[in-house]
ZAMARGU-4260 file (C-alpha; in steps of 0.2 Angstrom, whole numbers, plus 5000, padded with zeros to 4 digits):
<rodrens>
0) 5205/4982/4797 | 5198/4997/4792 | 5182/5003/4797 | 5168/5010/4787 | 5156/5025/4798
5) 5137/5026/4792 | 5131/5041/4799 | 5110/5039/4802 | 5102/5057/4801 | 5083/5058/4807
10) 5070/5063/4791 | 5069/5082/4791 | 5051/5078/4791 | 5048/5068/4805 | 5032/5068/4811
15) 5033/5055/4825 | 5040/5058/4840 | 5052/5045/4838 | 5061/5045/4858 | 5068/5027/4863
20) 5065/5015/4878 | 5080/5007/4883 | 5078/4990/4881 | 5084/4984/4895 | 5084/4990/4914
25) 5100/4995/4915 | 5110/4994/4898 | 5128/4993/4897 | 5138/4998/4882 | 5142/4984/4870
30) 5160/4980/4870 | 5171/4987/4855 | 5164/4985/4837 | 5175/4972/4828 | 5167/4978/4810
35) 5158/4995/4805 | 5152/5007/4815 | 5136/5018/4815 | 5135/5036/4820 | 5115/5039/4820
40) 5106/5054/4825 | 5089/5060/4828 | 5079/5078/4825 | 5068/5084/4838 | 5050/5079/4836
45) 5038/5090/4829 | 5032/5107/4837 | 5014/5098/4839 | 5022/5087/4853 | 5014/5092/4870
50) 5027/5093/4882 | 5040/5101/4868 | 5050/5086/4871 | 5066/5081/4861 | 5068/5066/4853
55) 5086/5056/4858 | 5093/5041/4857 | 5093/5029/4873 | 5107/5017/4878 | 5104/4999/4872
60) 5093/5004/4858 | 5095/4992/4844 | 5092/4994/4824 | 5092/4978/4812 | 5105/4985/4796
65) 5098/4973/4783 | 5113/4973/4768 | 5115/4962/4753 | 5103/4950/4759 | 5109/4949/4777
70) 5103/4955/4796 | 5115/4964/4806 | 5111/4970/4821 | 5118/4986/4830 | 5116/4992/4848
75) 5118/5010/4852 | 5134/5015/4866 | 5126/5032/4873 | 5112/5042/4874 | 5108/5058/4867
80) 5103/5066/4849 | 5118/5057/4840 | 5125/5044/4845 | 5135/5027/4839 | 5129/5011/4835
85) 5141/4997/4836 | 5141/4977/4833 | 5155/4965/4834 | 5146/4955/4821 | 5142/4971/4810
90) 5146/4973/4793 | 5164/4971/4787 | 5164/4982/4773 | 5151/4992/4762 | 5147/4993/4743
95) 5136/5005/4739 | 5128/4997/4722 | 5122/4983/4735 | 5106/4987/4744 | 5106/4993/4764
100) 5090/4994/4775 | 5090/5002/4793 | 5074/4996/4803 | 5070/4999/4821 | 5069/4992/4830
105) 5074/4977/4828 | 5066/4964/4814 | 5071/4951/4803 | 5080/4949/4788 | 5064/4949/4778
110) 5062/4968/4785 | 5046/4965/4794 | 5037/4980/4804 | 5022/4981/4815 | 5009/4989/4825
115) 5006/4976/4838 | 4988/4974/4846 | 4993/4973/4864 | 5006/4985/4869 | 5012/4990/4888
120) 5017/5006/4890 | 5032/5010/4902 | 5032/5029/4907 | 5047/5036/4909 | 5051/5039/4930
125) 5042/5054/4936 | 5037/5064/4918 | 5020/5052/4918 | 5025/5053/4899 | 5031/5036/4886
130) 5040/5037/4871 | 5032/5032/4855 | 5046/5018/4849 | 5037/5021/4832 | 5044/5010/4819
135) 5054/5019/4807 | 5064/5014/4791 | 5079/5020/4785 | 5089/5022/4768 | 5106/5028/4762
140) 5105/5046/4754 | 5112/5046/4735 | 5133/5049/4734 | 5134/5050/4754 | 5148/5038/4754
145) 5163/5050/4758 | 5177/5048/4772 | 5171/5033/4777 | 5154/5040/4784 | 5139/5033/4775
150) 5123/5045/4777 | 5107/5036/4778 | 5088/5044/4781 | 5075/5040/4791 | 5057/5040/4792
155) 5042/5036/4800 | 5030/5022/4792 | 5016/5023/4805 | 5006/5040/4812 | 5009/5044/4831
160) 4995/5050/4841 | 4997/5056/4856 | 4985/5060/4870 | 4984/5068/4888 | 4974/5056/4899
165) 4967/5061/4915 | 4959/5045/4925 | 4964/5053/4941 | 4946/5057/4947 | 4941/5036/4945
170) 4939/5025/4961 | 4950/5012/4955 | 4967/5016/4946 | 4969/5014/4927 | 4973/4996/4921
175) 4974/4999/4900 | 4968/5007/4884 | 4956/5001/4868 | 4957/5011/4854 | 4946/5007/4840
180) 4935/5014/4828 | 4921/5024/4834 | 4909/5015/4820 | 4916/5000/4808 | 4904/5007/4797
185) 4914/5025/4793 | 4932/5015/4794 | 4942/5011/4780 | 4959/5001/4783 | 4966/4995/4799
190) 4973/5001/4816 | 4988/4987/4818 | 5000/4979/4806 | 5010/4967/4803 | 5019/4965/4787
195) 5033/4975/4776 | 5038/4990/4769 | 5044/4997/4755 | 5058/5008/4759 | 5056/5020/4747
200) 5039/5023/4744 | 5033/5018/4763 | 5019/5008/4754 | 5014/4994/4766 | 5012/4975/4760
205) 5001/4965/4776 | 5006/4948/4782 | 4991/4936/4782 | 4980/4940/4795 | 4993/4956/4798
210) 4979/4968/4801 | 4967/4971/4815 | 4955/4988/4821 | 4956/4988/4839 | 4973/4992/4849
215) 4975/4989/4867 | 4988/4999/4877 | 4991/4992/4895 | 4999/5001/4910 | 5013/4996/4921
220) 5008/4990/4937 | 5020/5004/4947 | 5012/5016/4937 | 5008/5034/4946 | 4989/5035/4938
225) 4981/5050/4948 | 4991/5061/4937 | 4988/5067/4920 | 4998/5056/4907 | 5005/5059/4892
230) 5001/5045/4880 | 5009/5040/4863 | 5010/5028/4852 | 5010/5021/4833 | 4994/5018/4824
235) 4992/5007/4807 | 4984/5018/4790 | 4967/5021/4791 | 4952/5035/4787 | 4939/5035/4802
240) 4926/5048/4796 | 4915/5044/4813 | 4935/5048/4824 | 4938/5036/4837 | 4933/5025/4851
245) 4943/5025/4868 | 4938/5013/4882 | 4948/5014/4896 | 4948/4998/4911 | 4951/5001/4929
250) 4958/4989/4939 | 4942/4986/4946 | 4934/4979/4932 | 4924/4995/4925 | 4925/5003/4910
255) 4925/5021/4904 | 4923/5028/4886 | 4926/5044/4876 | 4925/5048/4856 | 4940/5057/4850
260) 4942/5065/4834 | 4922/5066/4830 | 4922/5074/4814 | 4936/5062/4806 | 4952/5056/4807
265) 4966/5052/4794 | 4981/5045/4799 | 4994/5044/4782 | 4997/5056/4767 | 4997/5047/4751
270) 5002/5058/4734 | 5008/5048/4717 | 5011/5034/4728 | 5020/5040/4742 | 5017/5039/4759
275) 5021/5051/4774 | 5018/5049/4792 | 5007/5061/4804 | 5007/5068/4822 | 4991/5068/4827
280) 4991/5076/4846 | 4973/5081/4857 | 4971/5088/4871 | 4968/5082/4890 | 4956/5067/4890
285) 4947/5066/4908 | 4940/5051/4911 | 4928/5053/4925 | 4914/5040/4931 | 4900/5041/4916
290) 4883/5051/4918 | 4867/5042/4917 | 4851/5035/4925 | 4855/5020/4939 | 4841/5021/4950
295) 4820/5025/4948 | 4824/5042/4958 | 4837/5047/4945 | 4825/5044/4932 | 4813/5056/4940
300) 4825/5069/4943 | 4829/5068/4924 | 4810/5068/4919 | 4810/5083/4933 | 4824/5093/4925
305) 4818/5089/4906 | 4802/5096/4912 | 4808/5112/4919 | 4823/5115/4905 | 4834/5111/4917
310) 4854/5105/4912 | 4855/5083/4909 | 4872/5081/4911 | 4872/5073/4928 | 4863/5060/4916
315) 4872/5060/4899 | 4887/5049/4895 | 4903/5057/4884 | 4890/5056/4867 | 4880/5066/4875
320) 4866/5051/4876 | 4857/5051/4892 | 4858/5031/4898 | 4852/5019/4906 | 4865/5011/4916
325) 4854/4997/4924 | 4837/4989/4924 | 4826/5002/4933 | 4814/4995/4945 | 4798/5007/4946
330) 4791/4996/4962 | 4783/5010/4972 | 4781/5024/4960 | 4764/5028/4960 | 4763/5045/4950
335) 4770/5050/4936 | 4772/5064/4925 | 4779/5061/4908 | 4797/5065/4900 | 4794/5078/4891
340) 4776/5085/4898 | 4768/5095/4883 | 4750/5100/4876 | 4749/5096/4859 | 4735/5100/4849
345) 4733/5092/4831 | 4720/5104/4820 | 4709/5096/4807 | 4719/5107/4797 | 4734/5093/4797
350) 4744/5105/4810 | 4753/5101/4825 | 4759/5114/4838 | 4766/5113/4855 | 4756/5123/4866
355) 4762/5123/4884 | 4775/5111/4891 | 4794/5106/4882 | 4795/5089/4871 | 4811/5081/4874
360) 4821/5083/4860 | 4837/5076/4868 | 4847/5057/4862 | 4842/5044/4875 | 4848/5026/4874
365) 4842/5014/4885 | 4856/5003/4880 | 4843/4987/4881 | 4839/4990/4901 | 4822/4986/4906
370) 4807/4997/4914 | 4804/4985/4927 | 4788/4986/4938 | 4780/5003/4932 | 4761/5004/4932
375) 4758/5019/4925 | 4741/5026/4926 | 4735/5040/4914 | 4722/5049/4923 | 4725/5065/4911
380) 4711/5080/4912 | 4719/5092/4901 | 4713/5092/4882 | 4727/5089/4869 | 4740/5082/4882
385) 4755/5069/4875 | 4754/5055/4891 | 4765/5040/4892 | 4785/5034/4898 | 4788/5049/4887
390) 4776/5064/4883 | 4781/5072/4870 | 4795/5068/4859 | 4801/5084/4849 | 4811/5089/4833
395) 4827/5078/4831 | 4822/5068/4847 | 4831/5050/4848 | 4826/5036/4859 | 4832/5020/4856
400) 4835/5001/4865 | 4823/5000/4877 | 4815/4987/4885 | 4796/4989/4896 | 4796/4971/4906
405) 4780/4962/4909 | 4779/4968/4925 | 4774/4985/4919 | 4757/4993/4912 | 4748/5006/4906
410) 4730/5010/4911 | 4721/5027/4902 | 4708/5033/4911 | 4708/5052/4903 | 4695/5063/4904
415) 4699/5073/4891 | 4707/5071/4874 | 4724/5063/4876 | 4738/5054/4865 | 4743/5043/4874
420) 4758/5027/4873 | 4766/5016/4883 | 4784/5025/4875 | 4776/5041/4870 | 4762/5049/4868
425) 4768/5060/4854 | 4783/5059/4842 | 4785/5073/4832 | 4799/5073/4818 | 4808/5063/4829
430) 4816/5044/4828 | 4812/5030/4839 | 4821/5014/4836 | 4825/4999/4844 | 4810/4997/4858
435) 4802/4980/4864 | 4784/4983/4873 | 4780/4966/4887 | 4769/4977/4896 | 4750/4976/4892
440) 4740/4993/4887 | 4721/4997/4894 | 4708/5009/4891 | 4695/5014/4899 | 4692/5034/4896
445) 4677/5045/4897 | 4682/5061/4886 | 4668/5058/4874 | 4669/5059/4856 | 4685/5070/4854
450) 4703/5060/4848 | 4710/5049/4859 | 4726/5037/4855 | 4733/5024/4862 | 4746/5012/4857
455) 4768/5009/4859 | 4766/5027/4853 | 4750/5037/4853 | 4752/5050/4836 | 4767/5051/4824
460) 4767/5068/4816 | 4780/5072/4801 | 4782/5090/4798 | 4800/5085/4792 | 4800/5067/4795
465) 4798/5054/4809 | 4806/5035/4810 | 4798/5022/4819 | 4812/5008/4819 | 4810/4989/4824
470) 4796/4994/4838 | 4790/4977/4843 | 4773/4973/4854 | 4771/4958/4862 | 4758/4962/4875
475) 4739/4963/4874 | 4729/4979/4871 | 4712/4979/4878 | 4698/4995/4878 | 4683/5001/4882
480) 4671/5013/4872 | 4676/5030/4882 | 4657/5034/4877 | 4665/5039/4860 | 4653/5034/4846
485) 4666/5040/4833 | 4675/5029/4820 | 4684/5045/4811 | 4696/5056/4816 | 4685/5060/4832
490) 4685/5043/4836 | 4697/5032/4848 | 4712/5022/4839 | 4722/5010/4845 | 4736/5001/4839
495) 4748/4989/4844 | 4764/5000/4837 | 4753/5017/4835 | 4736/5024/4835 | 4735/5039/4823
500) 4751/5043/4809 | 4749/5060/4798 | 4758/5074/4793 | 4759/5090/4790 | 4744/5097/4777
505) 4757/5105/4766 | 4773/5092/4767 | 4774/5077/4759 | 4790/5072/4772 | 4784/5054/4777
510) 4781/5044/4796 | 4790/5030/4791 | 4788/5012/4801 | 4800/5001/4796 | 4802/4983/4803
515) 4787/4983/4816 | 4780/4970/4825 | 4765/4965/4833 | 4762/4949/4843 | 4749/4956/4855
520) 4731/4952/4852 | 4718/4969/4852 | 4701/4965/4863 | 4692/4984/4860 | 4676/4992/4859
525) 4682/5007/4850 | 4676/5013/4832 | 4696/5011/4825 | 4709/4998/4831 | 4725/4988/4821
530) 4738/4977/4825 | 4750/4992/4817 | 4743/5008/4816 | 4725/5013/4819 | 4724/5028/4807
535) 4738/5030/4794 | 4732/5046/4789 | 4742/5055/4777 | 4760/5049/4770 | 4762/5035/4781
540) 4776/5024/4774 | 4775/5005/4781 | 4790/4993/4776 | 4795/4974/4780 | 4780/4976/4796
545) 4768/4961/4802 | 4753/4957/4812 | 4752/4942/4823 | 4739/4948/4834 | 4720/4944/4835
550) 4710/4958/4835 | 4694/4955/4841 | 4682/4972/4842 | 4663/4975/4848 | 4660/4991/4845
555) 4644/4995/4854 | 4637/5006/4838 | 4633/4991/4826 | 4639/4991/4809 | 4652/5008/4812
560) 4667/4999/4816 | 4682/5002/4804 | 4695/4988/4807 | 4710/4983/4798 | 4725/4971/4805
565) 4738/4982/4796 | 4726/5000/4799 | 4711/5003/4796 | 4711/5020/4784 | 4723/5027/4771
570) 4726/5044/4769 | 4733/5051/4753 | 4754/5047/4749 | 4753/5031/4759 | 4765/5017/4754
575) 4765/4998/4761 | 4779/4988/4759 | 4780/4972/4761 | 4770/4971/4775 | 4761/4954/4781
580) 4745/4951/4793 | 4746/4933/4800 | 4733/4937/4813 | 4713/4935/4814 | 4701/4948/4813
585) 4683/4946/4822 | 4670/4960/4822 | 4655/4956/4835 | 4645/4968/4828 | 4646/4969/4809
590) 4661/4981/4807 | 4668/4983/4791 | 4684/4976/4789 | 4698/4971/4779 | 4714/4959/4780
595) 4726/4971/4780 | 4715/4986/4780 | 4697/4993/4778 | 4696/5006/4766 | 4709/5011/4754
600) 4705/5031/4750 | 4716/5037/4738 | 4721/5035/4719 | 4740/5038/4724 | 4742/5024/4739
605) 4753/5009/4735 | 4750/4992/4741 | 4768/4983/4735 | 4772/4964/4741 | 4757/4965/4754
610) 4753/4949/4760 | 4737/4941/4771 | 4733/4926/4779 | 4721/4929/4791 | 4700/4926/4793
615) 4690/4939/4792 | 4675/4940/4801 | 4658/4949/4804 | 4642/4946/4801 | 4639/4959/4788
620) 4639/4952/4769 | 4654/4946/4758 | 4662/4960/4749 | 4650/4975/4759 | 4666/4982/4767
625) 4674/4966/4770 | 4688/4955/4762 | 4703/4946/4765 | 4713/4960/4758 | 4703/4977/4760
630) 4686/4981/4766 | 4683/4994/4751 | 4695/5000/4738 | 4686/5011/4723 | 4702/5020/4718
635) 4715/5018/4706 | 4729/5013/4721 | 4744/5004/4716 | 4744/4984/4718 | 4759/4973/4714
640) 4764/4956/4719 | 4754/4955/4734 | 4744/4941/4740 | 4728/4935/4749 | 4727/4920/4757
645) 4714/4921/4773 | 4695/4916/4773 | 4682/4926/4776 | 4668/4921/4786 | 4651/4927/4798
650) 4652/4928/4817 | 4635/4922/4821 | 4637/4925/4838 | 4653/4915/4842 | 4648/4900/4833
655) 4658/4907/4817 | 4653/4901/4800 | 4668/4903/4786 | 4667/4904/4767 | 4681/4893/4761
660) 4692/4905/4752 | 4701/4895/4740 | 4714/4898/4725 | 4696/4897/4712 | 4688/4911/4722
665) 4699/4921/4733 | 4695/4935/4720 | 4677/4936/4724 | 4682/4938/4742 | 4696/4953/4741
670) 4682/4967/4748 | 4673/4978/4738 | 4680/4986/4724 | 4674/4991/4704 | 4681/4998/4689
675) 4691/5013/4697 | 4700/5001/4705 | 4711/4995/4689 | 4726/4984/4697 | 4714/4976/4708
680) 4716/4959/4695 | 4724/4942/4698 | 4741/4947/4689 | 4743/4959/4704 | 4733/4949/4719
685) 4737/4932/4718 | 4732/4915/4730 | 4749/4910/4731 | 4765/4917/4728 | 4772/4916/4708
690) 4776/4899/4702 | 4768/4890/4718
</rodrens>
């Protein structure tokens, strides 16, 4: 019988390193091939391959020859670059207008290829280095048929990457790999596969199911893991713009992570239809144990080294983030000076300036550990000073996904002029997302009438813009008069999320709350206090925010008080947003107040989806500064679709007497407004929302 030699040449343009594990422990050559027989060879991998390695053939590797509809599968005899596959159930004779496809490894008749999501790497002896075993497919050239010898082509269908990995400084040796994307978000296709391919495009049809985004590599258990590895594997097709995520476990059961490949990563090339492979190789990877805050003692020494300008790496994981990697307990501490100690002094000119100290202006992520057992007491005698967990946060400052337990608290007892918050007392163009306040907040200062704050976040000041994020209060607020007889700008605010919002005099960037909450009930004696913001002074954009708090105020100068459960001013470019008080509001000593604010002050303020359900009540006349919307509004401010639905009533000292706001009057009981005020009208404030 004759025999019929296909000769397999490696694609010139191989891009993975496509090395073979022998497939068993110790292969042995088949025994002689009854039908054809396959010379194969394979081109060195690419020049990006760290080690400069070759890429050869092992003993017992296998390809599946799928030929006019039928597997065949062939097993090579020797190792090397070229070398011969054989099979005693291979193909008796060839015809080249029948089709012949070469996969490896091996797969079934229906040509099926994969990226598996669980792989275990076998390294080879002593080199601390795998091969990749990429898949690869594989075609005849055009007119090769000559001498019996049968030239066919092969190329990669998936992208390699391949990484140096250094765990060799953890206490417990490396037990496997994840790789996934670093943010689903920014990832577009898939990191394994299972389905087909077509040979001569390389364009990928998925099985059902047959994709996935995480891949998890696992080590051998005899596996030397102090030294540096070598790392490769196949990856399915996929544009990451934010790179990818790589969390590696130790046999102990903790993990470490790294981002790799943070300004993007693309692992195919696509042009008229046709796809090609990539190398994608980095650098060495050390995974050490993380950065980050464990104890209250490294908490100080962060605040310490914040403070001083000192380096936070000892505290930053591989983001850079500084962490929280536990619950801190604060049981003990009994000073305090804030993250971020600064004297900031706001000008009635609209101007904020840093005048001694350094904000923080780093990304801290609390990862949703608790404060726990903090009772920080503000005893501040420096004018202007930003007092709280955090003094001053600074331009392009993050802090996110904190907790303060209930076991914490805040007491002000300033004696000068202070911003002060349980989170921070200042945030200027910074973000703050994420935060949950149990602990509750006091005051009791004696600075006179000069500005003092107090709330989750004392002043928000936009020069270029700050986000307050899904900051929720659930603990009470409570204050005394400080001696300050002001209920302007001079005057003492406090609210729930924040006491004072503004910007910059000649900047129209906004301090943007969106999705606040507060459940925590207001008991003051201050000229300004709200369940969201106390003053929102100039472009303060509120969205999707809610009041469930009481707030209940007796300020000692009667008939000053300027209350509002949403705030209690506006300021010019303000926008509310669907924002909804649920709570009560009870002056004791005829305050003016307003549902969801007291006095709207400018022609350009916006009041879209606004709702209100609570009583409103002091003993001053209906409509004089009070109503279950607004106190006053006498400007041509924007109304639509919002709604109000409280009572107003009198306090008449405790023994409260209520109106009996209904869907017939509720319009005589809105506040005070006249003709300027043109969308004040029942087609924009309605009882009840349309069609109930």
């Amino acid at each position: 019988m004759k025999k019929t030699y296909i000769i397999l040449f490696g694609a010139a343009l191989l891009l993975g390193s496509c090395t073979r594990n022998p497939e068993t422990d110790e292969p042995t050559p088949p025994h002689a091939s009854s039908g054809l027989v396959i010379k194969a060879s394979c081109t060195p991998a690419t020049r990006t391959d760290i080690i400069e390695g070759k890429s050869t053939w092992e003993v017992g590797d296998r390809i599946t020859v799928v030929y006019d509809g039928t597997a065949y599968v062939y097993t090579a005899t020797e190792a090397g670059a070229t070398t011969t596959f054989a099979s005693d159930t291979g193909i008796t004779a060839y015809d080249p207008s029948k089709p012949l496809t070469a996969y490896y490894p091996v797969t079934t008749v229906e040509g099926t290829v994969a990226v598996e999501p669980q792989r275990t790497i076998t390294l080879q002896g002593t080199e601390q280095t795998n091969t990749a075993c990429a898949p690869l497919v594989g075609t005849p050239l055009d007119k090769n048929l000559a001498e019996g010898a049968l030239h066919v082509s092969f190329r990669n269908i998936f992208s390699v990457i391949e990484l140096r990995i250094d765990a060799g400084e953890l206490d417990s040796p490396a037990q496997s790999l994840a790789v996934e994307p670093a943010s689903q978000e920014d990832f577009d296709g898939y990191l394994t596969f299972t389905g087909t391919v077509d040979p001569s495009t390389l364009a990928l049809t998925p099985a059902p199911g047959g994709t996935g985004s995480k891949l998890t590599l696992h080590f051998p258990d005899n596996a030397d893991l102090t030294r540096p590895q070598t790392i490769k594997f196949p990856v399915g097709r996929f544009i990451s713009e934010a790179g990818l995520k790589l969390t590696l476990t130790t046999t102990d059961g903790r993990t470490y992570t790294k981002n790799i490949y943070k300004s993007g990563i693309r692992t195919y090339n696509e042009k008229n239809g046709i796809f090609s492979a990539r190398h994608l190789a980095k650098a060495l990877y050390a995974f050490a144990s993380p950065g980050g805050i464990e104890t209250a003692d490294d908490l100080i020494e962060f605040a310490a080294a914040v403070n001083a300008g000192e380096s936070l790496a000892p505290w930053q994981d591989e983001r850079g983030f500084v962490v929280l990697l536990n619950d801190i307990d604060m049981t003990g501490i009994e000073t305090w000076t804030p993250i971020g100690d600064a004297v900031c002094p706001l000008t009635g000119t609209n101007a904020l300036t840093i005048e001694s100290g350094r904000p923080f202006t780093g990304f801290f992520d609390g990862q949703g550990h608790s404060i726990r057992n903090f009772h920080m007491v503000c005893d501040n005698s420096t004018p202007n000073r930003a007092w709280g967990f955090f003094g001053a946060l600074g331009p392009g400052a993050v802090v996110e996904n904190l907790v303060f337990d209930a076991s914490c608290s805040l007491a002000v007892k300033a004696s000068k002029g202070t911003d002060c918050g349980i989170l921070a007392g200042v945030v200027y163009d910074a973000t703050v997302r994420n935060i949950v306040n149990n602990a509750p907040m006091s005051f009791d200062g004696s600075a006179g009438n000069v500005r003092m704050t107090m709330g989750m976040v004392g002043l928000a000041f936009a020069s270029k813009g700050v986000v307050l994020d899904r900051l929720t209060n659930e603990a009470a607020l409570t204050s005394e008069d400080g001696g300050n007889t002001g209920n302007g700008a001079t005057g003492i605010h406090v609210g729930g999320i924040c006491g004072f919002s503004t910007n910059l005099a000649s900047s129209a960037n906004p301090v943007i709350f969106n999705g606040c909450i507060n459940r925590g009930d207001l008991t003051t004696k201050v000229g300004r206090a709200s369940g969201i913001v106390a003053a929102a002074n100039r472009y303060t954009h509120l969205t999707d925010c809610t009041n469930y708090g009481l707030n209940d105020n007796a300020f000692p100068r009667s008939g000053y008080a300027r209350l509002g459960n949403i705030t209690c001013i506006t300021g010019p470019g303000i926008k509310f947003t669907n924002v909804v008080n649920r709570g009560d509001l009870i002056s004791r000593t005829k305050g003016a107040a307003g549902g969801i604010l007291c006095l709207v002050n400018h022609n350009d303020n916006e009041f879209i989806g606004c709702e209100s359900y609570g009583r409103v009540i002091s003993d001053r006349p209906d409509n004089d500064y009070k109503g279950t919307f607004f106190g006053q509004c006498k400007k041509a401010a924007k109304f639509r679709n919002c709604i109000a639905q409280g009572d107003v009533g009198t306090y008449n000292g405790g023994d409260c007497i209520m109106t009996g706001v209904n869907a017939d009057n509720y319009m005589d009981y809105l506040g005070a407004y006249d003709a300027s005020a043109v969308d004040v009208t029942p087609a924009n404030i309605l009882y009840r929302p349309a069609g109930n």
